[in-house]
Residue frames relative to the residue before (quaternion, step in Angstrom):
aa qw qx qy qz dx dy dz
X 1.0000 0.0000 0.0000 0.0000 0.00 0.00 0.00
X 0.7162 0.3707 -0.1309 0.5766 3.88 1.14 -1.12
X 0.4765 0.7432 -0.4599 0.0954 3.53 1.16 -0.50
X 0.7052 0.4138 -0.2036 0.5385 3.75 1.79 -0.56
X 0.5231 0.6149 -0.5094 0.2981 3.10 0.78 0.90
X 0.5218 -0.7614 0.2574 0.2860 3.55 -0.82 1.48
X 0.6953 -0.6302 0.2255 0.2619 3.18 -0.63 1.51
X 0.8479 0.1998 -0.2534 0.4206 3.56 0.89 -0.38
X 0.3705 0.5471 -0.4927 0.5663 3.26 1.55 1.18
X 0.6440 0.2639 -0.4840 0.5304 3.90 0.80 0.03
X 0.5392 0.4756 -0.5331 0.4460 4.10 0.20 -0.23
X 0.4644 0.7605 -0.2295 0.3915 3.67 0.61 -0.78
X 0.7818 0.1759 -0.0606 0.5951 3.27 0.16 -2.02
X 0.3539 0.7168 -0.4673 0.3776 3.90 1.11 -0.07
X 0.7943 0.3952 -0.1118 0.4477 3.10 0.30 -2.52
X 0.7000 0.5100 -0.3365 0.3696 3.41 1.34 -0.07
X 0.4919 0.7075 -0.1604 0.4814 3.29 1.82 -0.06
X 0.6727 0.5236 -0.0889 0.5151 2.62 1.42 -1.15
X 0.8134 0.2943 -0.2040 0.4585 3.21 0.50 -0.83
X 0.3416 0.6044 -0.5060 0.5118 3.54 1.62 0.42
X 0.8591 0.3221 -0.2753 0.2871 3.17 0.09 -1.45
X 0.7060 0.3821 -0.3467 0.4852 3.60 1.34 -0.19
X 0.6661 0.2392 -0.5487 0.4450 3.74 0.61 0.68
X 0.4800 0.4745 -0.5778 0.4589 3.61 0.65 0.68
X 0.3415 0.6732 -0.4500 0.4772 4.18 1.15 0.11
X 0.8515 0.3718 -0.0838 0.3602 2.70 0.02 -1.99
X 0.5289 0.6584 -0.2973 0.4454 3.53 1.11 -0.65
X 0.8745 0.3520 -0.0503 0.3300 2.99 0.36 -1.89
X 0.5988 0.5644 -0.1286 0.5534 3.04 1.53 -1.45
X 0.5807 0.5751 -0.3331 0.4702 3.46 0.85 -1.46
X 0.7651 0.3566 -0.3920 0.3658 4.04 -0.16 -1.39
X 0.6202 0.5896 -0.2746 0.4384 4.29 1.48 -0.51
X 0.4805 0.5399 -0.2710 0.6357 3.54 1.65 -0.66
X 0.7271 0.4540 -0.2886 0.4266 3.62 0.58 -1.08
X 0.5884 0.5911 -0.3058 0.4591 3.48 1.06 -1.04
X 0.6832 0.5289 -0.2767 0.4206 3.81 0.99 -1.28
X 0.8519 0.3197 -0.2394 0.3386 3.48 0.66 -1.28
X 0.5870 0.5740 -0.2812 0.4969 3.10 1.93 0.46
X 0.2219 0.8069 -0.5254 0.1538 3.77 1.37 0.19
X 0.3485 -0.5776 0.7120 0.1950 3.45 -1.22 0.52
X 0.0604 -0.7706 0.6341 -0.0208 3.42 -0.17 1.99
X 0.5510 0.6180 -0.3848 0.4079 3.92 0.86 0.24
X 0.8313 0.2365 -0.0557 0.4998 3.78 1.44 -0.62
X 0.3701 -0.7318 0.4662 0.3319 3.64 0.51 1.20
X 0.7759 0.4020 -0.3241 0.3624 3.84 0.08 -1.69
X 0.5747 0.5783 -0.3906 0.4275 3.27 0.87 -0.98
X 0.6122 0.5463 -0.2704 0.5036 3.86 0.83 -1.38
X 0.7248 0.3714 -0.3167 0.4863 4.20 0.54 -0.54
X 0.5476 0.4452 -0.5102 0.4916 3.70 1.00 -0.64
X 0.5250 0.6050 -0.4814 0.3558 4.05 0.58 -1.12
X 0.8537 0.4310 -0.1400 0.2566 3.18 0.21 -1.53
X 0.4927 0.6203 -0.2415 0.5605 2.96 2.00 -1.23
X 0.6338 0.5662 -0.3879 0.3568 3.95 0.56 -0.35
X 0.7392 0.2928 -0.0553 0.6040 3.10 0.70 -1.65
X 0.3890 0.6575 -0.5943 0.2515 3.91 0.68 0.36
X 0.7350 0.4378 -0.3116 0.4136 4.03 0.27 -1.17
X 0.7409 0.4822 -0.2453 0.3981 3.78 1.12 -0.35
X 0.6747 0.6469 -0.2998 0.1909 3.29 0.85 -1.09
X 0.6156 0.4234 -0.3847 0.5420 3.59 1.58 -0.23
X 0.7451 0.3505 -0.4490 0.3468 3.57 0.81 -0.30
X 0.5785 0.5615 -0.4617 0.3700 3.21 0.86 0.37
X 0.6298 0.4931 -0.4678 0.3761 3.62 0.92 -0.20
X 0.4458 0.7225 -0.4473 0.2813 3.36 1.28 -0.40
X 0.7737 0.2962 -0.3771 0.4140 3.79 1.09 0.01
X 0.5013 0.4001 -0.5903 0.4901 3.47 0.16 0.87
X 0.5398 0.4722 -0.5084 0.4766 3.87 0.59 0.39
X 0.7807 0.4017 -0.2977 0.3750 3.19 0.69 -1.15
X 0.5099 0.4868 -0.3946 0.5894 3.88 1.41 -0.59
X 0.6544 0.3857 -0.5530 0.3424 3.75 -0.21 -0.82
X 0.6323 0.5129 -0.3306 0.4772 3.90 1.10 -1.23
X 0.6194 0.5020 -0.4001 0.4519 3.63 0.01 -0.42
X 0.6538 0.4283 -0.2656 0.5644 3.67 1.02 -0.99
X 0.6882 0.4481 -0.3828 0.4232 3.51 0.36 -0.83
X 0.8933 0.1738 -0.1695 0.3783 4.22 0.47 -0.68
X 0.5380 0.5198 -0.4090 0.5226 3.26 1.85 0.47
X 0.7927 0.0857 -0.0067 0.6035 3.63 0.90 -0.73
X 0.0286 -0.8118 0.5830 0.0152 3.70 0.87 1.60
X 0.4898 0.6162 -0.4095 0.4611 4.11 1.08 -0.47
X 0.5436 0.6693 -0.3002 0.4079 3.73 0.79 -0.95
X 0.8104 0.3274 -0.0154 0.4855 2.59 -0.21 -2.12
X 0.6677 0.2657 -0.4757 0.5074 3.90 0.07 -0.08
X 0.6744 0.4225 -0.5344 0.2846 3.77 0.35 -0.14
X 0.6339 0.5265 -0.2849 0.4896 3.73 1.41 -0.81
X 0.7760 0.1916 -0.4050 0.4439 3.60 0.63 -0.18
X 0.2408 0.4772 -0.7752 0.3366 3.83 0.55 0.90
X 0.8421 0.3702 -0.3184 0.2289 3.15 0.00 -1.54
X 0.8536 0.2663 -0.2249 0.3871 3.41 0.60 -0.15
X 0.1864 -0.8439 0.4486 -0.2276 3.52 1.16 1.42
X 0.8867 -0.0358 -0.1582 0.4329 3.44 0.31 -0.98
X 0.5309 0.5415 -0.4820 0.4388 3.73 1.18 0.64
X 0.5750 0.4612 -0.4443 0.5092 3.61 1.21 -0.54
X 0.6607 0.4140 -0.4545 0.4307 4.20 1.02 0.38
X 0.6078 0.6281 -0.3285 0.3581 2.52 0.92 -0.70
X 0.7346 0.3470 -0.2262 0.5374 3.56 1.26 -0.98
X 0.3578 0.4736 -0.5343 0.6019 3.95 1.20 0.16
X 0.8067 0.3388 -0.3462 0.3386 3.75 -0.58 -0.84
X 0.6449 0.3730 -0.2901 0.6006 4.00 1.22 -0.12
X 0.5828 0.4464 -0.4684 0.4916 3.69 1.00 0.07
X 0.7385 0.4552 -0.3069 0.3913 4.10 1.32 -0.48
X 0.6347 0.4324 -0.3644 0.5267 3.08 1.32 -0.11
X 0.5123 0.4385 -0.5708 0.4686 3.71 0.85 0.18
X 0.5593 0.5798 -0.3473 0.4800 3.91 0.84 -0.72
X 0.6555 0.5915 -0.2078 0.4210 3.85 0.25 -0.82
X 0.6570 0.5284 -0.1129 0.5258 3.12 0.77 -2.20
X 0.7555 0.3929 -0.2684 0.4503 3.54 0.34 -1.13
X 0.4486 0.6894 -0.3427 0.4538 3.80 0.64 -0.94
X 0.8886 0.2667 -0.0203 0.3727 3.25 0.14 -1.98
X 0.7190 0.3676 -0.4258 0.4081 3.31 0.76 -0.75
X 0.4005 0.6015 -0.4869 0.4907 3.96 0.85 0.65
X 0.7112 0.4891 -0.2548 0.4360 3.97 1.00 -0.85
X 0.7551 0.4397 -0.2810 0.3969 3.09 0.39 -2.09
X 0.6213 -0.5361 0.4723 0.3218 3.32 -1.74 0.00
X 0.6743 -0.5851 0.1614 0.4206 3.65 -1.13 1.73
X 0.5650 0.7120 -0.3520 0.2235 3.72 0.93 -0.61
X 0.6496 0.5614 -0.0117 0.5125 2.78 2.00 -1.40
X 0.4901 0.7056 -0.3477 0.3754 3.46 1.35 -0.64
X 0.6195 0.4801 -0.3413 0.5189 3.70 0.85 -0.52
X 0.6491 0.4796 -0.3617 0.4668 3.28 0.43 -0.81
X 0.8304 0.0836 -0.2522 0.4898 3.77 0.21 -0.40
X 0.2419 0.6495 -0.5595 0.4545 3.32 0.95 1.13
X 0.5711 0.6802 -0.1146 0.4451 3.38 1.26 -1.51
X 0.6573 0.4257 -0.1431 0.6052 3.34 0.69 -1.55
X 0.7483 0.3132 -0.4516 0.3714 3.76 -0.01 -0.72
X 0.5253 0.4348 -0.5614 0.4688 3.90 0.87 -0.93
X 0.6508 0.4028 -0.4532 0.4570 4.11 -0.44 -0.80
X 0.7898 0.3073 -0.4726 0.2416 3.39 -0.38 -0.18
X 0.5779 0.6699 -0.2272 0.4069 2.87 1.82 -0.55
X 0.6834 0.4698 -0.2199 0.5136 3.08 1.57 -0.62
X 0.3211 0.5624 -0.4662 0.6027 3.63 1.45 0.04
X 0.8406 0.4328 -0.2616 0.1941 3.15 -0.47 -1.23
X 0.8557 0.1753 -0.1393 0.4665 3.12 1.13 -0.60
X 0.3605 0.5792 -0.5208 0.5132 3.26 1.27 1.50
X 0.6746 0.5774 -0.2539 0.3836 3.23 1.11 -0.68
X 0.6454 0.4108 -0.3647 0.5308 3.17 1.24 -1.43
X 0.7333 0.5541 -0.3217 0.2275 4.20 0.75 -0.44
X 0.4338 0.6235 -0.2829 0.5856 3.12 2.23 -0.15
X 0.7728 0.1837 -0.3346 0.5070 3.88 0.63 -0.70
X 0.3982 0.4798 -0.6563 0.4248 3.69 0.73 0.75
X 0.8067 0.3443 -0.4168 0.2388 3.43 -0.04 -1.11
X 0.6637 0.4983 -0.3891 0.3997 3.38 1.21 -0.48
X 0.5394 0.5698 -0.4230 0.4533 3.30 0.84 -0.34
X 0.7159 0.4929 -0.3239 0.3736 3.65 0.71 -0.59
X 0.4934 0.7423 -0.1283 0.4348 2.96 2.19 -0.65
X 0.5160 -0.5255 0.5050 0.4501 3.20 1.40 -0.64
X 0.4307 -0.7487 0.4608 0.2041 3.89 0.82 0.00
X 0.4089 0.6659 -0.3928 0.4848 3.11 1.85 0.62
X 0.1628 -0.6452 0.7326 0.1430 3.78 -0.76 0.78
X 0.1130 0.6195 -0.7495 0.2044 3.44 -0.99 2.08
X 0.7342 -0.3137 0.3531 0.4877 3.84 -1.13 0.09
X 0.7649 0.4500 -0.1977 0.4163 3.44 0.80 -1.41
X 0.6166 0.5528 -0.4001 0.3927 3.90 0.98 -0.54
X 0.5514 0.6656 -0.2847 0.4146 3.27 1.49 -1.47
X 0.7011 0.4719 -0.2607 0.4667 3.36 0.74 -1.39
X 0.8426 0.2659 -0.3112 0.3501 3.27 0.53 -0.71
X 0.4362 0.5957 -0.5063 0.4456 3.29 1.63 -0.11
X 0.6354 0.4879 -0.4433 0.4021 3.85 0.64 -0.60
X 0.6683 0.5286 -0.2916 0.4347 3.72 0.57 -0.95
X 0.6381 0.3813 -0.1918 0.6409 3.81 1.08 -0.91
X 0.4545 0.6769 -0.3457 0.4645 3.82 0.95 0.45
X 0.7388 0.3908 -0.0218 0.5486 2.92 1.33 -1.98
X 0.6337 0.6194 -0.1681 0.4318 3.34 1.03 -0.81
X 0.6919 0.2958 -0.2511 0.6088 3.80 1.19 -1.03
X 0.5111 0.4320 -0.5034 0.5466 3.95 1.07 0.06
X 0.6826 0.3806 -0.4512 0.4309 3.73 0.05 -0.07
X 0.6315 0.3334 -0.4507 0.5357 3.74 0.42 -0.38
X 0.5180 0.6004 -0.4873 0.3657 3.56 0.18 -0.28
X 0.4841 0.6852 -0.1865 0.5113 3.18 1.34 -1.59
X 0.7533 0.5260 -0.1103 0.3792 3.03 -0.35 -2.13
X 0.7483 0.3085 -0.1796 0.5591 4.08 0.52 -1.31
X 0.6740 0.3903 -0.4280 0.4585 3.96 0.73 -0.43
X 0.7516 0.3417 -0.3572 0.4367 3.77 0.28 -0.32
X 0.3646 0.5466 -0.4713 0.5883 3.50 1.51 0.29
X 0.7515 0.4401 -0.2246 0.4371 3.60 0.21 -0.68
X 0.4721 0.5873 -0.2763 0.5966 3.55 1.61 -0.73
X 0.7038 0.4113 -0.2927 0.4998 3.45 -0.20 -0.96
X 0.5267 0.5327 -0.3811 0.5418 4.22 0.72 -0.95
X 0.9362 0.1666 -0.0036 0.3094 3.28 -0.49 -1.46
X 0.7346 0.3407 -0.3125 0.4966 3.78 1.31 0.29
X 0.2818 -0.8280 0.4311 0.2215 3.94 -0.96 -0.47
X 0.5148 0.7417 -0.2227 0.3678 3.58 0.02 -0.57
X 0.6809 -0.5487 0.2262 0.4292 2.80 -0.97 -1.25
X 0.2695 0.7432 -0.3797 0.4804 3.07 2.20 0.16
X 0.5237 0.6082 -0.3887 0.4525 3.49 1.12 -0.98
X 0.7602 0.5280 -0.1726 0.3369 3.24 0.10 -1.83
X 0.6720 0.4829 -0.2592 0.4981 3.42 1.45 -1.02
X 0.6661 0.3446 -0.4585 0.4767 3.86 0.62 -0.47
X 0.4771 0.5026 -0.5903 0.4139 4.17 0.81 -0.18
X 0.6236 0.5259 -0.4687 0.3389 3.34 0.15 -1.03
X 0.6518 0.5364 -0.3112 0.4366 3.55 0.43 -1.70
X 0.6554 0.6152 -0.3380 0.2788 3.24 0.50 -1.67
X 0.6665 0.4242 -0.2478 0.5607 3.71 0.52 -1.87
X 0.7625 0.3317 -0.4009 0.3846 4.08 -0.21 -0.03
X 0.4720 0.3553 -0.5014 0.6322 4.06 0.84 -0.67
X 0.7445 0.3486 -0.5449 0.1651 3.55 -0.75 -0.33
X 0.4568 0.6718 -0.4527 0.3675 3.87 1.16 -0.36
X 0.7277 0.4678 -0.2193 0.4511 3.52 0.95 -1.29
X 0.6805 0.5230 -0.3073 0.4111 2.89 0.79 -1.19
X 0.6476 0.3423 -0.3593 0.5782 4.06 0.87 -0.48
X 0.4566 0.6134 -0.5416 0.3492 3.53 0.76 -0.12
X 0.7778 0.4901 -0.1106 0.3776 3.31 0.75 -1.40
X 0.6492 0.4469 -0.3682 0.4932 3.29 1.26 -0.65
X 0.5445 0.5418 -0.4598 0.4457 4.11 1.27 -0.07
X 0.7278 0.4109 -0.3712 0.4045 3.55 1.03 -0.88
X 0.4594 0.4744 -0.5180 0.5437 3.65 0.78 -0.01
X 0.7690 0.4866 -0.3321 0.2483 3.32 -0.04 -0.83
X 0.6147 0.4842 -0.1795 0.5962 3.52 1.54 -0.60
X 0.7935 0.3729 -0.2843 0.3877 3.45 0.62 -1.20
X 0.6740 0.4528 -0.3113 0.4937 3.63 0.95 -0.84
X 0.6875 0.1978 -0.5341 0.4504 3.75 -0.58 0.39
X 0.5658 0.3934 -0.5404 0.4828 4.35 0.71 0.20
X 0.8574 0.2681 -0.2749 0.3427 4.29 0.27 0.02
X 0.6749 0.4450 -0.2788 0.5184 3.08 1.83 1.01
X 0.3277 -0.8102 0.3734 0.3110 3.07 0.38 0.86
X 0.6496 0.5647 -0.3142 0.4004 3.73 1.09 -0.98
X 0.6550 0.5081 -0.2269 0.5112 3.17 1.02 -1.13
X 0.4870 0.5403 -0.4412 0.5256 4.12 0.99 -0.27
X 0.7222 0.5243 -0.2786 0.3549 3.51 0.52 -1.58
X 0.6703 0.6010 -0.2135 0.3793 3.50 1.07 -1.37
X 0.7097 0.4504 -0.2164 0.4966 3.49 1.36 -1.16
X 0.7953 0.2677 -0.2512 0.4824 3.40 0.65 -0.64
X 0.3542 0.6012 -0.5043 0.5087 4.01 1.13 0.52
X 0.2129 -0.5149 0.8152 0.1578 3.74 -1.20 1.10
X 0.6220 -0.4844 -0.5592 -0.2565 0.02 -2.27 1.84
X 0.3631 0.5695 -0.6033 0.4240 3.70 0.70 0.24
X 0.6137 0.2858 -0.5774 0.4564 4.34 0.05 -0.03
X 0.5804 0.5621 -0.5393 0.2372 4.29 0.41 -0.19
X 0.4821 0.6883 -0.3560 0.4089 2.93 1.76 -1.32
X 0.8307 0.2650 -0.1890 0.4516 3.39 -0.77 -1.79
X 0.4447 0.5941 -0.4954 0.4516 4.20 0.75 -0.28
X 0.6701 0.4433 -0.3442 0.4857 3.97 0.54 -0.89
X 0.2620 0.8385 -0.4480 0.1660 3.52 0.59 -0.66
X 0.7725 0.3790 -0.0840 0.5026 2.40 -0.25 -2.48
X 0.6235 0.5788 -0.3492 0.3929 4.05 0.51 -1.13
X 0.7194 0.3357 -0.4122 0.4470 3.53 0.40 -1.15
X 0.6580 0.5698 -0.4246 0.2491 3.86 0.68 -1.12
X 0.4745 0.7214 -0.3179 0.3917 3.29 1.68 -0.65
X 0.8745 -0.0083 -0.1085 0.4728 3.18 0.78 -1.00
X 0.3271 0.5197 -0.5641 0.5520 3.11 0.58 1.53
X 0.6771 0.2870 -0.3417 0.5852 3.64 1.05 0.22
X 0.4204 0.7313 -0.2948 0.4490 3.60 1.24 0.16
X 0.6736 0.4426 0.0728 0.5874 2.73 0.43 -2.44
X 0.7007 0.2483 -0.4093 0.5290 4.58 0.59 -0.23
X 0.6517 0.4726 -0.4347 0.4037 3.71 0.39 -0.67
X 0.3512 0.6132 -0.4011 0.5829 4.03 1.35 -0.20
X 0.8032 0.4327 -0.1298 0.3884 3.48 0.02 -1.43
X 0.6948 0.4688 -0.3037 0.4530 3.26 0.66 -0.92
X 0.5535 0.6170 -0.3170 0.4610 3.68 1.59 -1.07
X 0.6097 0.6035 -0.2778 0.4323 3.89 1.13 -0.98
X 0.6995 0.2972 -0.2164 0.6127 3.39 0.75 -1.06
X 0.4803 0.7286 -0.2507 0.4190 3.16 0.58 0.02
X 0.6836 0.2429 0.1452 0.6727 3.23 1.24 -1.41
X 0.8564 -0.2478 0.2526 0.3759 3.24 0.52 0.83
X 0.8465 0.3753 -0.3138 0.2101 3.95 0.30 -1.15
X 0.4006 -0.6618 0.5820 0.2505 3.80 -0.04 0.59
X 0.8178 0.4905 -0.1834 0.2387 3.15 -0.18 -1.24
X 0.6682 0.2919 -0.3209 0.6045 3.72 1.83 -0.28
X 0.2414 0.7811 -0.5602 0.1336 3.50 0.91 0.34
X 0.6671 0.4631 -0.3750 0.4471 3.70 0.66 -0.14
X 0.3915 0.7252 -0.4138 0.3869 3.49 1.05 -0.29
X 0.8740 0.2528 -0.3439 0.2323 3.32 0.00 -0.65
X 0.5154 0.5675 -0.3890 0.5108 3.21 2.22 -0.34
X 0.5896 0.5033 -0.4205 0.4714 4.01 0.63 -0.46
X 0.4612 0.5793 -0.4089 0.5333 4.13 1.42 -0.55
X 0.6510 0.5594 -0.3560 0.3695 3.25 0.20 -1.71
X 0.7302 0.4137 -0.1355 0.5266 3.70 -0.30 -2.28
X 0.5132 0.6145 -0.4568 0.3877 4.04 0.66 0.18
X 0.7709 0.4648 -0.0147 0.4352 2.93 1.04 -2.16
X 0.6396 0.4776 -0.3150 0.5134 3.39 1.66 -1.03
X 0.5280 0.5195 -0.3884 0.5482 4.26 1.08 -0.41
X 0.5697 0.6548 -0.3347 0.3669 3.85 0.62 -1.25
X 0.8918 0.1797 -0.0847 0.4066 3.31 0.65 -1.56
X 0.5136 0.6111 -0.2966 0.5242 3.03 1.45 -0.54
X 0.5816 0.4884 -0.3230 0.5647 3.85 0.93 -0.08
X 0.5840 0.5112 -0.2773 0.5662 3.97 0.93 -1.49
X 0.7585 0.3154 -0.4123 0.3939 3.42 0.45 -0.91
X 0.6501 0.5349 -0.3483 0.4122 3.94 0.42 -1.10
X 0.6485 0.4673 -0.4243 0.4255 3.67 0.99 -0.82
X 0.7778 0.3812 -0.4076 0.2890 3.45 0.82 -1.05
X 0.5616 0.5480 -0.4022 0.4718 3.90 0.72 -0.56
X 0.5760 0.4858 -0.5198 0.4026 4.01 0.61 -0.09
X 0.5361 -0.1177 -0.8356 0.0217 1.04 -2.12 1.85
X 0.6429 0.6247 -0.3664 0.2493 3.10 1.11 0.00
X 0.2862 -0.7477 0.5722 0.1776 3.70 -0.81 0.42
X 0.7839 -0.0302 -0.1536 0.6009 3.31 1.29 -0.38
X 0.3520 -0.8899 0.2137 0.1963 3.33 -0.35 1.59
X 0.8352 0.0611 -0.3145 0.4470 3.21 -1.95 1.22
X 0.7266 0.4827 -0.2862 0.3965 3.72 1.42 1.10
X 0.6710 -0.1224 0.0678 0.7282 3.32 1.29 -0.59
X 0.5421 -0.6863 0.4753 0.0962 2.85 -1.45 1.64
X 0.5360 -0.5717 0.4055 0.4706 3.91 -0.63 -0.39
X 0.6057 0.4489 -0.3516 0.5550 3.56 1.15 -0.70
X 0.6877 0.2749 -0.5078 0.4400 4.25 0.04 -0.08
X 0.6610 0.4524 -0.4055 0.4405 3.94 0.78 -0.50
X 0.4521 0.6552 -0.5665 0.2133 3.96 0.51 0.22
X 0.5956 -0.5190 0.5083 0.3428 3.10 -1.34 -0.34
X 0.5332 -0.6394 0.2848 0.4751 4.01 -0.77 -0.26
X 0.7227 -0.3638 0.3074 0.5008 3.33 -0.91 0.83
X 0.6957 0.4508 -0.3387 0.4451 3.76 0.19 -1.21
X 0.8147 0.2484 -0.3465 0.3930 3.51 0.23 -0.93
X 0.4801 0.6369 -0.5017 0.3349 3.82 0.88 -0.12
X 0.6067 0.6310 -0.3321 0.3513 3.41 1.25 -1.53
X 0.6154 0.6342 -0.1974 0.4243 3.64 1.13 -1.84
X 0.8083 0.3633 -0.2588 0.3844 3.24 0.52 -1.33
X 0.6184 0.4827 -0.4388 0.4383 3.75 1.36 -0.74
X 0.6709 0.4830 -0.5032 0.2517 3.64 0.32 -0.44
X 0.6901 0.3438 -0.3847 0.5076 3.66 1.45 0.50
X 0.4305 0.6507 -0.4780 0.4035 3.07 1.15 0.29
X 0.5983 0.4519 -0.2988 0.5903 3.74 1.18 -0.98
X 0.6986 0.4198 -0.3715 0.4447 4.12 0.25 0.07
X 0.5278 0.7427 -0.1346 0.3895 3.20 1.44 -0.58
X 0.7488 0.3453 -0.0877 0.5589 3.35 0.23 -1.96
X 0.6654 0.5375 -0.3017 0.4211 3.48 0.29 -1.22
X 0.7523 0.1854 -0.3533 0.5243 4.02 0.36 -0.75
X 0.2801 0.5853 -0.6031 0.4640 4.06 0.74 0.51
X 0.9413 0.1688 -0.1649 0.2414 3.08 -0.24 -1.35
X 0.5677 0.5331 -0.4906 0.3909 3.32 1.48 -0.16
X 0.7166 0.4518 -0.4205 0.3248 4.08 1.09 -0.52
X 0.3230 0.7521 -0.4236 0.3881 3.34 1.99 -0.10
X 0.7614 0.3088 -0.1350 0.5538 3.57 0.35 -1.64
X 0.4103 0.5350 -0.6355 0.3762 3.89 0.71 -0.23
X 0.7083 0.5919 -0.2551 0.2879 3.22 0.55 -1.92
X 0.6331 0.4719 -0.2607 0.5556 3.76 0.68 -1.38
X 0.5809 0.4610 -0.5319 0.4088 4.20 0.32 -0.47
X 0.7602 0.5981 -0.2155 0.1343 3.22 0.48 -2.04
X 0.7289 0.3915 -0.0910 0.5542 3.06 1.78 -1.43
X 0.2583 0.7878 -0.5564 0.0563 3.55 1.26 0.10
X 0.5219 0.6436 -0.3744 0.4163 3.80 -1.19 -0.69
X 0.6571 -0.5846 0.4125 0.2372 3.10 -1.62 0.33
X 0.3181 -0.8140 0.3949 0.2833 4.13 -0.64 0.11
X 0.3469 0.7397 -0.5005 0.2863 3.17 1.38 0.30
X 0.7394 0.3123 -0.3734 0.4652 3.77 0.69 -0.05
X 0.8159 0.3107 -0.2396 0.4248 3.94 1.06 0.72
X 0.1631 -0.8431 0.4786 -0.1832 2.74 1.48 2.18
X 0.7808 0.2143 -0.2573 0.5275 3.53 0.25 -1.05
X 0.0237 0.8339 -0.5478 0.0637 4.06 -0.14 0.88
């Protein structure tokens, strides 16, 4: 059916697949990561509403970094073996904090209440594995996927930085879906991950178009350099325009309590776009483009006609899921 379609219009809709399904990850997955490395280890009930939120979602959200890692693996099989040489032992490192968040949860629902802290424990660690890692092979990846004194450093700093937005989108998601004073505790959280978290989006913004040559060319090339130049500006006030928000609910308003998590999934689309636009064409950067790392026309064609049967019932049981449980969790602590 796809077999005549021109080869670098299916790599294309691929790299465009892809990066759906991994900033919908990072979105979705990202605000449940946030919830974990933020547990209120001082207040059991408070610790089951946490969990009781992000309980009906957290498996269907991991389902997209399976489906992006797969999209990478048979649309761009050149890619993916060049990105996971380089990252071999963070992509275990974050598989082995993605099973103990999996484990942790499972059990601390079984074991007896004494025990419940303990793998309360285990789930914030895994949670915190998980998203240091995934922020270390951003920074190196932004690095050039080179491991030099400098990537390390900044993989460590962009480590700290994607665990705060994590932060930043799960207590954004807190505030949505709890009340009280748990409420009051993820504002707090909320108004500080965001300091780091815009920290980081300035050092990407400075550091990646000075160690990429493509990505220099892209920013300062009218009129696509006016484009990605606004960036930084818009994230500004989208971090403006949530710390506002967070003050409302804050004060009293119920009614904008979603505001800051719809702010959040702004800022996380914002940059996560800035980034994919600037590294394009590349897939791996200032080395192989996305069109020499595809696959062959023939198998791209094969694989999209399940790719279109695919995405579509993701997202319709995704949002089934998000209707069913809508509402607050304060009344399905023990989930």
């Amino acid at each position: 059916m796809f077999e005549f379609a021109n080869p670098d219009t299916l790599a294309t809709i691929f790299a465009g697949l892809t990066a759906l399904a991994i900033m919908l990850y990072a979105v979705l997955d990202g605000y449940d990561l946030g919830v974990g490395i933020t547990l209120p280890m001082k207040n059991e009930a408070w610790r089951d509403t946490a969990i009781a939120s992000i309980g009906p979602f957290w498996d269907a959200n991991e389902t997209w970094l399976v489906l992006g890692v797969g999209l990478l693996l048979v649309a761009f099989p050149k890619a993916h073996s060049a990105i996971l040489e380089a990252f071999y032992l963070p992509a275990t490192i974050l598989l082995l904090g993605l099973i103990l968040r999996g484990v942790a949860f499972d059990f601390r629902a079984k074991v007896h209440p004494e025990k419940k802290r303990l793998w309360d424990i285990t789930f914030m660690t895994g949670s915190y594995i998980a998203t240091l890692s995934q922020g270390f092979m951003l920074g190196v990846y932004i690095m050039g996927l080179e491991y030099t004194t400098a990537s390390i450093i900044f993989g460590v700093f962009s480590a700290l930085c994607v665990s705060a937005a994590y932060a930043l989108i799960g207590n954004a998601w807190l505030i949505l879906k709890t009340s009280g004073d748990i409420q009051k505790r993820a504002i707090y959280i909320a108004k500080r991950a965001g300091v780091l978290t815009f920290a980081g989006i300035l050092a990407v913004c400075l550091i990646n178009p000075l160690v990429n040559a493509n990505v220099y060319q892209v920013w300062t090339t009218p009129p696509f350099a006016y484009f990605y130049a606004a960036i930084p500006l818009m994230c500004f006030t989208l971090f403006l325009a949530g710390y506002r928000a967070l003050k409302m609910v804050d004060n009293g308003a119920s009614d904008k309590e979603w505001l800051p998590f719809a702010i959040t999934i702004a800022i996380f689309i914002g940059c996560f776009l800035g980034l994919a636009l600037s590294f394009y064409p590349y897939v791996v950067p200032n080395s192989l483009t996305l069109y020499e790392a595809a696959s062959a026309p023939e198998s791209l064609s094969i694989i999209f006609a399940g790719t279109i049967i695919v995405v579509p019932i993701i997202i319709l049981y995704t949002g089934f899921a998000y209707y069913a449980f809508r509402g607050k969790a304060d009344g399905l602590r023990y989930y």
